[in-house]
LUMLORO-865674 format. One line per field, with one value per atom (N, C-alpha, C): residue in one letter; chain; atom name; x, y, z. Coordinates in steps of 0.02 Angstrom, whole numbers. Layout:
! residues N
r: [A  ...]
c: [A  ...]
a: [CA  ...]
east: [X  ...]
north: [Y  ...]
up: [Z  ...]
! end
This chain:
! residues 156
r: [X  X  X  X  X  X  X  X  X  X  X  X  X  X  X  X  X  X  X  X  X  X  X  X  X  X  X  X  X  X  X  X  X  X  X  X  X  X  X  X  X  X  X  X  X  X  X  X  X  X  X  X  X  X  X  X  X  X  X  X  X  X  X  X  X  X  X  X  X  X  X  X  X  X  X  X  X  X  X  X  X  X  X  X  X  X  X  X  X  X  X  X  X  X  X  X  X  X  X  X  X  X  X  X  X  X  X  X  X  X  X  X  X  X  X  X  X  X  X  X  X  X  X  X  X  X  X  X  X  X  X  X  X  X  X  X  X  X  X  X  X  X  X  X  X  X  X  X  X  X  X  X  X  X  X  X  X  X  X  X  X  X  X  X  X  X  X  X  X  X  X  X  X  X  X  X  X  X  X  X  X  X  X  X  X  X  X  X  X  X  X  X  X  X  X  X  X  X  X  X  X  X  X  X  X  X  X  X  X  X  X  X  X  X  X  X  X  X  X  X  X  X  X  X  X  X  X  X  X  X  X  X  X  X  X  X  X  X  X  X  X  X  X  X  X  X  X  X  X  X  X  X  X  X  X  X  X  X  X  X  X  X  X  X  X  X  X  X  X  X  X  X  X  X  X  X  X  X  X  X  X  X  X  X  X  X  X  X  X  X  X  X  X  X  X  X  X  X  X  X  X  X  X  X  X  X  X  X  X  X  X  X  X  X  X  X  X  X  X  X  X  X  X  X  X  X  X  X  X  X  X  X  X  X  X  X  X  X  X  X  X  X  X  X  X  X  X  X  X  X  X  X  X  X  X  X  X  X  X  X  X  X  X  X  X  X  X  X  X  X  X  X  X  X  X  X  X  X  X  X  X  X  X  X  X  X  X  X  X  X  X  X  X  X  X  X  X  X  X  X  X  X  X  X  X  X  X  X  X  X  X  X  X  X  X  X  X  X  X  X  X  X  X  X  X  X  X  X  X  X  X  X  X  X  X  X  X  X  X  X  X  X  X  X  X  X  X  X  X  X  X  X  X  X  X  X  X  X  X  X  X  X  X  X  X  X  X  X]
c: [A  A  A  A  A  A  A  A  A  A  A  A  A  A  A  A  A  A  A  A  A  A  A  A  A  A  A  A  A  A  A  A  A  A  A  A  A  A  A  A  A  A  A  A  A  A  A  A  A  A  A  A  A  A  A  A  A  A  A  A  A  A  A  A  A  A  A  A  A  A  A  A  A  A  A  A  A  A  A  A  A  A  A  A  A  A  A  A  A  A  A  A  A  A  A  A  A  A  A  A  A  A  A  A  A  A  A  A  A  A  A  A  A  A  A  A  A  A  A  A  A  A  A  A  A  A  A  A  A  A  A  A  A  A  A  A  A  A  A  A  A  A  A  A  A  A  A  A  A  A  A  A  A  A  A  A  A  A  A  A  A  A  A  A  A  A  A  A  A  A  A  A  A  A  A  A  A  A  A  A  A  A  A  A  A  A  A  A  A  A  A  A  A  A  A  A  A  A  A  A  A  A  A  A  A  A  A  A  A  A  A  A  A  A  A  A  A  A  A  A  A  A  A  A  A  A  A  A  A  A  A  A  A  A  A  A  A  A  A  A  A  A  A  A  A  A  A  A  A  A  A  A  A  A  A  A  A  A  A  A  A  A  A  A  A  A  A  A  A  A  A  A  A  A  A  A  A  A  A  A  A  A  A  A  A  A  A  A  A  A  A  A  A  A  A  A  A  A  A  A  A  A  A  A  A  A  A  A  A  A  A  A  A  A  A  A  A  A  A  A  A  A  A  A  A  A  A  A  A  A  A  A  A  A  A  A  A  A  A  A  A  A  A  A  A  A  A  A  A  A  A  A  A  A  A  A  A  A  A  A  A  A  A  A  A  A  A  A  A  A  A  A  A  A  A  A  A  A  A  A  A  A  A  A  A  A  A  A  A  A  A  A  A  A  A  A  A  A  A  A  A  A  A  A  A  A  A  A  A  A  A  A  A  A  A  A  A  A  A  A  A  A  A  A  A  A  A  A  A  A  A  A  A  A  A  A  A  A  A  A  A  A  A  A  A  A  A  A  A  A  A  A  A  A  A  A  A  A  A  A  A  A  A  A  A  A  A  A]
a: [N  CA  C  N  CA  C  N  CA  C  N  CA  C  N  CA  C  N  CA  C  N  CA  C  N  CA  C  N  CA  C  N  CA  C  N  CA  C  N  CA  C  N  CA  C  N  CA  C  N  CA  C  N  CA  C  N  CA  C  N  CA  C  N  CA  C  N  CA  C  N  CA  C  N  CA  C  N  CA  C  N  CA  C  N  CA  C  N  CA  C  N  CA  C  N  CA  C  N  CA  C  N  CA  C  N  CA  C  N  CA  C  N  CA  C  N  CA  C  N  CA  C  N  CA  C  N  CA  C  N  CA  C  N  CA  C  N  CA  C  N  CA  C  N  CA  C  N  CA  C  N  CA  C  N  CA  C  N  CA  C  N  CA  C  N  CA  C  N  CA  C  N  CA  C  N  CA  C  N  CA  C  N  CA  C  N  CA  C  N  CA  C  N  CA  C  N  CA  C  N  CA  C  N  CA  C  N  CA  C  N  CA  C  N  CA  C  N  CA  C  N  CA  C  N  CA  C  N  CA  C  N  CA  C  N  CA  C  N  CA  C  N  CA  C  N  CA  C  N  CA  C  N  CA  C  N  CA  C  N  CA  C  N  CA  C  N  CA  C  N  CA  C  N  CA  C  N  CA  C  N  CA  C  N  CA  C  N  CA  C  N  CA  C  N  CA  C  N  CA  C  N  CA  C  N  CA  C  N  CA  C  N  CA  C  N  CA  C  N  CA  C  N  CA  C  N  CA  C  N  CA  C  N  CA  C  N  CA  C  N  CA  C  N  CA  C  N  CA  C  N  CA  C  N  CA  C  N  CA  C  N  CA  C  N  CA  C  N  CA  C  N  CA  C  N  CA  C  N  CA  C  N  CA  C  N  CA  C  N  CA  C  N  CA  C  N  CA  C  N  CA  C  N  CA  C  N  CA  C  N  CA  C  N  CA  C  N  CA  C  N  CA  C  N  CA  C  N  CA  C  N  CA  C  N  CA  C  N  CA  C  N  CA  C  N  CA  C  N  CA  C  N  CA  C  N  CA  C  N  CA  C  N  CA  C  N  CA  C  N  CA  C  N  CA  C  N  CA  C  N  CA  C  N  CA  C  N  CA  C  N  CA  C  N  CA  C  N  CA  C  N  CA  C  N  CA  C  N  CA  C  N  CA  C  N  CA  C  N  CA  C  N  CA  C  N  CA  C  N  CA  C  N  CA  C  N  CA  C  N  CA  C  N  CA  C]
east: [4505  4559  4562  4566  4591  4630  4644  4687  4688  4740  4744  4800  4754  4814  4816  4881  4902  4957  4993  5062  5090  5146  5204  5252  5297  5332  5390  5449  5526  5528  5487  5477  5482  5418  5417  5446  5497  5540  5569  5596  5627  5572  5521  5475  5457  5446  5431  5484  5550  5597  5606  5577  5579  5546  5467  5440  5434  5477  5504  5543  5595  5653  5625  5565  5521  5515  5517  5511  5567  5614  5673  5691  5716  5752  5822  5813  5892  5934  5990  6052  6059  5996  6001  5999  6042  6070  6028  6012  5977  6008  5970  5975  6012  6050  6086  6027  6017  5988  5995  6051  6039  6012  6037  6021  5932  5901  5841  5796  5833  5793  5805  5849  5861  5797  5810  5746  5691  5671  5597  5575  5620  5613  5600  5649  5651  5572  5551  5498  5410  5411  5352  5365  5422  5420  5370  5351  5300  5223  5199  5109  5097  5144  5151  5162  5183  5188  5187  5175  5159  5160  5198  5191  5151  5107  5075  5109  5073  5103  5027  4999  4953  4991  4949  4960  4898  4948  4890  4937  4886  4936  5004  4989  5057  5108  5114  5154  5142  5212  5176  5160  5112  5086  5090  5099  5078  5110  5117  5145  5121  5119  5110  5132  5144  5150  5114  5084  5064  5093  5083  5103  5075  5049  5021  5052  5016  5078  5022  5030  5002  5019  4984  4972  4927  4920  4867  4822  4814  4769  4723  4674  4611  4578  4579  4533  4599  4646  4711  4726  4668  4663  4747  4752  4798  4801  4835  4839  4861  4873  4893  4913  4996  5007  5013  4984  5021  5077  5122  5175  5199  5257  5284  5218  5160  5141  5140  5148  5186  5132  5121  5101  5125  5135  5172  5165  5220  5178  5125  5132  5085  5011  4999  4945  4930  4946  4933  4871  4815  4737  4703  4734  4677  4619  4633  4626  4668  4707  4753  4767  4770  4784  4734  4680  4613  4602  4625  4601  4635  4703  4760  4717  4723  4701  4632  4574  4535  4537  4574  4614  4632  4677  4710  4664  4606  4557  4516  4522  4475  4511  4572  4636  4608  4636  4609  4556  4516  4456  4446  4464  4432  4496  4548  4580  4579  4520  4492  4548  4579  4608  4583  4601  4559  4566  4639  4617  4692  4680  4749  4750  4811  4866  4928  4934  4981  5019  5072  5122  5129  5123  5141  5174  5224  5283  5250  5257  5226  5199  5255  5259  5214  5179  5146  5079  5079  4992  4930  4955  4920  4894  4956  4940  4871  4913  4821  4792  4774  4722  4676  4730  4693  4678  4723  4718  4646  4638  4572  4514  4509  4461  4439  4466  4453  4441  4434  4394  4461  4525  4572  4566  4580  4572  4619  4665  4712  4709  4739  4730  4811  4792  4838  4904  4974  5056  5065  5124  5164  5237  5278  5326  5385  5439  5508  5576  5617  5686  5708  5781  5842  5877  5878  5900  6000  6007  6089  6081  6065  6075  6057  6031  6028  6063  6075  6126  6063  6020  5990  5915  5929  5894  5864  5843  5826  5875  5943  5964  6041  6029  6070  6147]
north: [4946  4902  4894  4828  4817  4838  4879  4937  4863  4848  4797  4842  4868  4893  4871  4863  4810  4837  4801  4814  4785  4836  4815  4764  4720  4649  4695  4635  4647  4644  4606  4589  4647  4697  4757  4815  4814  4862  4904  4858  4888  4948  4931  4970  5030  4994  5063  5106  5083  5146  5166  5150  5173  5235  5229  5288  5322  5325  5363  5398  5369  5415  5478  5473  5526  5595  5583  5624  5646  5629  5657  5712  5754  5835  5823  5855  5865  5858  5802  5810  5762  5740  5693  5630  5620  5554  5484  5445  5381  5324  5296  5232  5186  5138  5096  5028  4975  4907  4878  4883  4840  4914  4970  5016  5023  4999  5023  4975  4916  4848  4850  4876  4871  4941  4993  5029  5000  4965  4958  4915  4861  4823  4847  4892  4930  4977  5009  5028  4991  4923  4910  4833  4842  4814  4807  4876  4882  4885  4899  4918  4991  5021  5134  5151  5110  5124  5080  5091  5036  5071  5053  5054  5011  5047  5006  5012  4970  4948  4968  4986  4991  4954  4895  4845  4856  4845  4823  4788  4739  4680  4662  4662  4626  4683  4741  4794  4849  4857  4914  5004  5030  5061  5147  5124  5166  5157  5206  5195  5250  5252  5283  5247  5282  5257  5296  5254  5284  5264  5343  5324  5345  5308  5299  5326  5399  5423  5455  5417  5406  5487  5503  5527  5547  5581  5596  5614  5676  5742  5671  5730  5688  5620  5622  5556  5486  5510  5434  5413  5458  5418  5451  5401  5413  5465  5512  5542  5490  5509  5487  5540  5518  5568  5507  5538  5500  5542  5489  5512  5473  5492  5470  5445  5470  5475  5494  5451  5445  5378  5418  5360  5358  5312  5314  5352  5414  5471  5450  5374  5367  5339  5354  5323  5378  5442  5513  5519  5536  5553  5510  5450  5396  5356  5401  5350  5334  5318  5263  5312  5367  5403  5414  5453  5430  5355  5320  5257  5238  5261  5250  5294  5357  5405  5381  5354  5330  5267  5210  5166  5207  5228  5287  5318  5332  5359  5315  5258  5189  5167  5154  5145  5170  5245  5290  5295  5268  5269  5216  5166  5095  5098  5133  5141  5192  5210  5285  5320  5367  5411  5466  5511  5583  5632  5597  5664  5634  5638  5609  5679  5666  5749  5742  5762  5760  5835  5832  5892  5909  5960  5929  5998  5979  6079  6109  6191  6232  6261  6207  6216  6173  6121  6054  6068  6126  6158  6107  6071  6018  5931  5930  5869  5931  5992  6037  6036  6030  6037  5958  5918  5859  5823  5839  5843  5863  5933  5974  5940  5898  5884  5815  5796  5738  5775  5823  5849  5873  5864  5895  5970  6003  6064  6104  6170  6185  6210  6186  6186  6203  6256  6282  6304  6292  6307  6240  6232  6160  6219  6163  6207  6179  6199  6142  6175  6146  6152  6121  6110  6074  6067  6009  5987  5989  5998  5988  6034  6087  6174  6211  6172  6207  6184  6229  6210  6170  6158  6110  6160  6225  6275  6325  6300  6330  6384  6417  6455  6428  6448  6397  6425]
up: [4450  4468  4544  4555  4646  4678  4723  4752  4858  4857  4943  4965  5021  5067  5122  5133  5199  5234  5288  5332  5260  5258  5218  5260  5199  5225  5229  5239  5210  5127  5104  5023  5001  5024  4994  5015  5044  5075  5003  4956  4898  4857  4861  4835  4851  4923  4969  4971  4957  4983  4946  4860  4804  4811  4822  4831  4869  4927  4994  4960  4929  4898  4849  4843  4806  4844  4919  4955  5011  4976  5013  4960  5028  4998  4945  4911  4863  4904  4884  4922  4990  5019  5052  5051  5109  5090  5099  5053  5060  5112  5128  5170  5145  5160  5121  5124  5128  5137  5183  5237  5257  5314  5310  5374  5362  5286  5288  5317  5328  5331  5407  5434  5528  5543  5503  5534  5532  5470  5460  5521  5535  5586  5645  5642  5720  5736  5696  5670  5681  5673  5649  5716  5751  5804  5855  5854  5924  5879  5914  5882  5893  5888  5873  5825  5783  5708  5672  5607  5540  5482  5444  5396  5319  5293  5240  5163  5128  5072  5037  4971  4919  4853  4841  4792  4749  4707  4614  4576  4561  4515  4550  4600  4631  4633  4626  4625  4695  4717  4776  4746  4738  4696  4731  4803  4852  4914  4974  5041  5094  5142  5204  5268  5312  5383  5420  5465  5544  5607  5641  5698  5736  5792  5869  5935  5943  5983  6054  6116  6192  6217  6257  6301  6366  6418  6462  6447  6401  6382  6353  6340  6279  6312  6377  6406  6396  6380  6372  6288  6266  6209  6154  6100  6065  6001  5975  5930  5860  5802  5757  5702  5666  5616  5556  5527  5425  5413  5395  5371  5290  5268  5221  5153  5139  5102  5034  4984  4918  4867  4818  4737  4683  4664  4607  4559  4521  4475  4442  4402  4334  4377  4441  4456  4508  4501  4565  4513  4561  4526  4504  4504  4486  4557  4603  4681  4720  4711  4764  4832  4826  4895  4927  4874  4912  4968  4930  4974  5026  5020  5080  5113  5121  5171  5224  5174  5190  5240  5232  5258  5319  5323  5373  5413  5402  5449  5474  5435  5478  5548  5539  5562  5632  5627  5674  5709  5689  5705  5770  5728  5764  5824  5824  5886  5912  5918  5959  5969  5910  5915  5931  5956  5955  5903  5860  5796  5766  5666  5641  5620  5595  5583  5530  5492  5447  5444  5412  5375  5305  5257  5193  5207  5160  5138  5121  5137  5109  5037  4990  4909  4894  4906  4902  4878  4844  4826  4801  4772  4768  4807  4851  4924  4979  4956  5031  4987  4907  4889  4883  4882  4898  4966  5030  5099  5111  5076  5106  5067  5000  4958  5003  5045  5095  5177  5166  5245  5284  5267  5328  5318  5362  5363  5436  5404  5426  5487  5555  5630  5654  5700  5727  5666  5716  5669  5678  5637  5648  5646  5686  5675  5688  5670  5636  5670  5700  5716  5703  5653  5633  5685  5735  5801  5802  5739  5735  5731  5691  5690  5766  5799  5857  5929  5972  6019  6100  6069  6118  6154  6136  6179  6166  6084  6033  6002  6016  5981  5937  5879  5823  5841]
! end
């Protein structure tokens, strides 16, 4: 089956936040429409981030975003993280992430990144087992502060 992945529209915003909402924590709170439609905008404004859409049969099937993030180090060149990566349950293992990811490293590529980087939770035994079945492989800590739990200076 034909798998087109592209920049997601406003069209497909509903979709996408469908399967975003896949990956939000218990208990948190969703976006309303019109606040999701001012981010996306706000978002895919510049050329540092984008978000894509994965279509089949006219359906968004699939989602990820990247983002393009500058610095000095590394000769000027840009880093890149995937984020918000999500497929629809009835189509996890058939490809489609495979091919986003893949997509995602072309991406990278052809804008001489020096290296893409993702996060998955530590429970996610199966996104590292498929992360790593595509060549990522685990570098350095990542590491997380709840910016409201803390008083600015790292102590909560």
């Amino acid at each position: 089956m034909h798998l087109l992945i592209r920049s997601a529209t406003r069209a497909d915003l509903p979709q996408v936040l469908a399967l975003c909402r896949m990956l939000d924590l218990p208990g948190e709170p969703g976006l309303s429409e019109p606040q999701a439609l001012a981010r996306f905008e706000a978002l895919t404004a510049g050329d540092r981030h984008r978000v894509y859409a994965a279509e089949q049969q006219g359906q968004v099937v699939g989602t990820f975003a990247l983002t393009f993030v500058g610095g000095l180090a590394h000769s000027g060149r840009d880093s890149c993280i995937v984020e918000d990566v999500v497929v629809t349950p009835a189509l996890r293992g058939t490809g489609v992430g495979r091919k986003m990811m893949a997509f995602a490293m072309r991406e990278c590529a052809a804008r001489r990144c020096y290296k893409l980087v993702l996060s998955s939770h530590l429970q996610r035994d199966k996104a590292h087992r498929f992360y790593e079945g595509l060549g990522f492989r685990k570098h350095g800590f990542s590491f997380l502060i709840d910016p409201e739990a803390s008083d600015g200076a790292g102590q909560p």
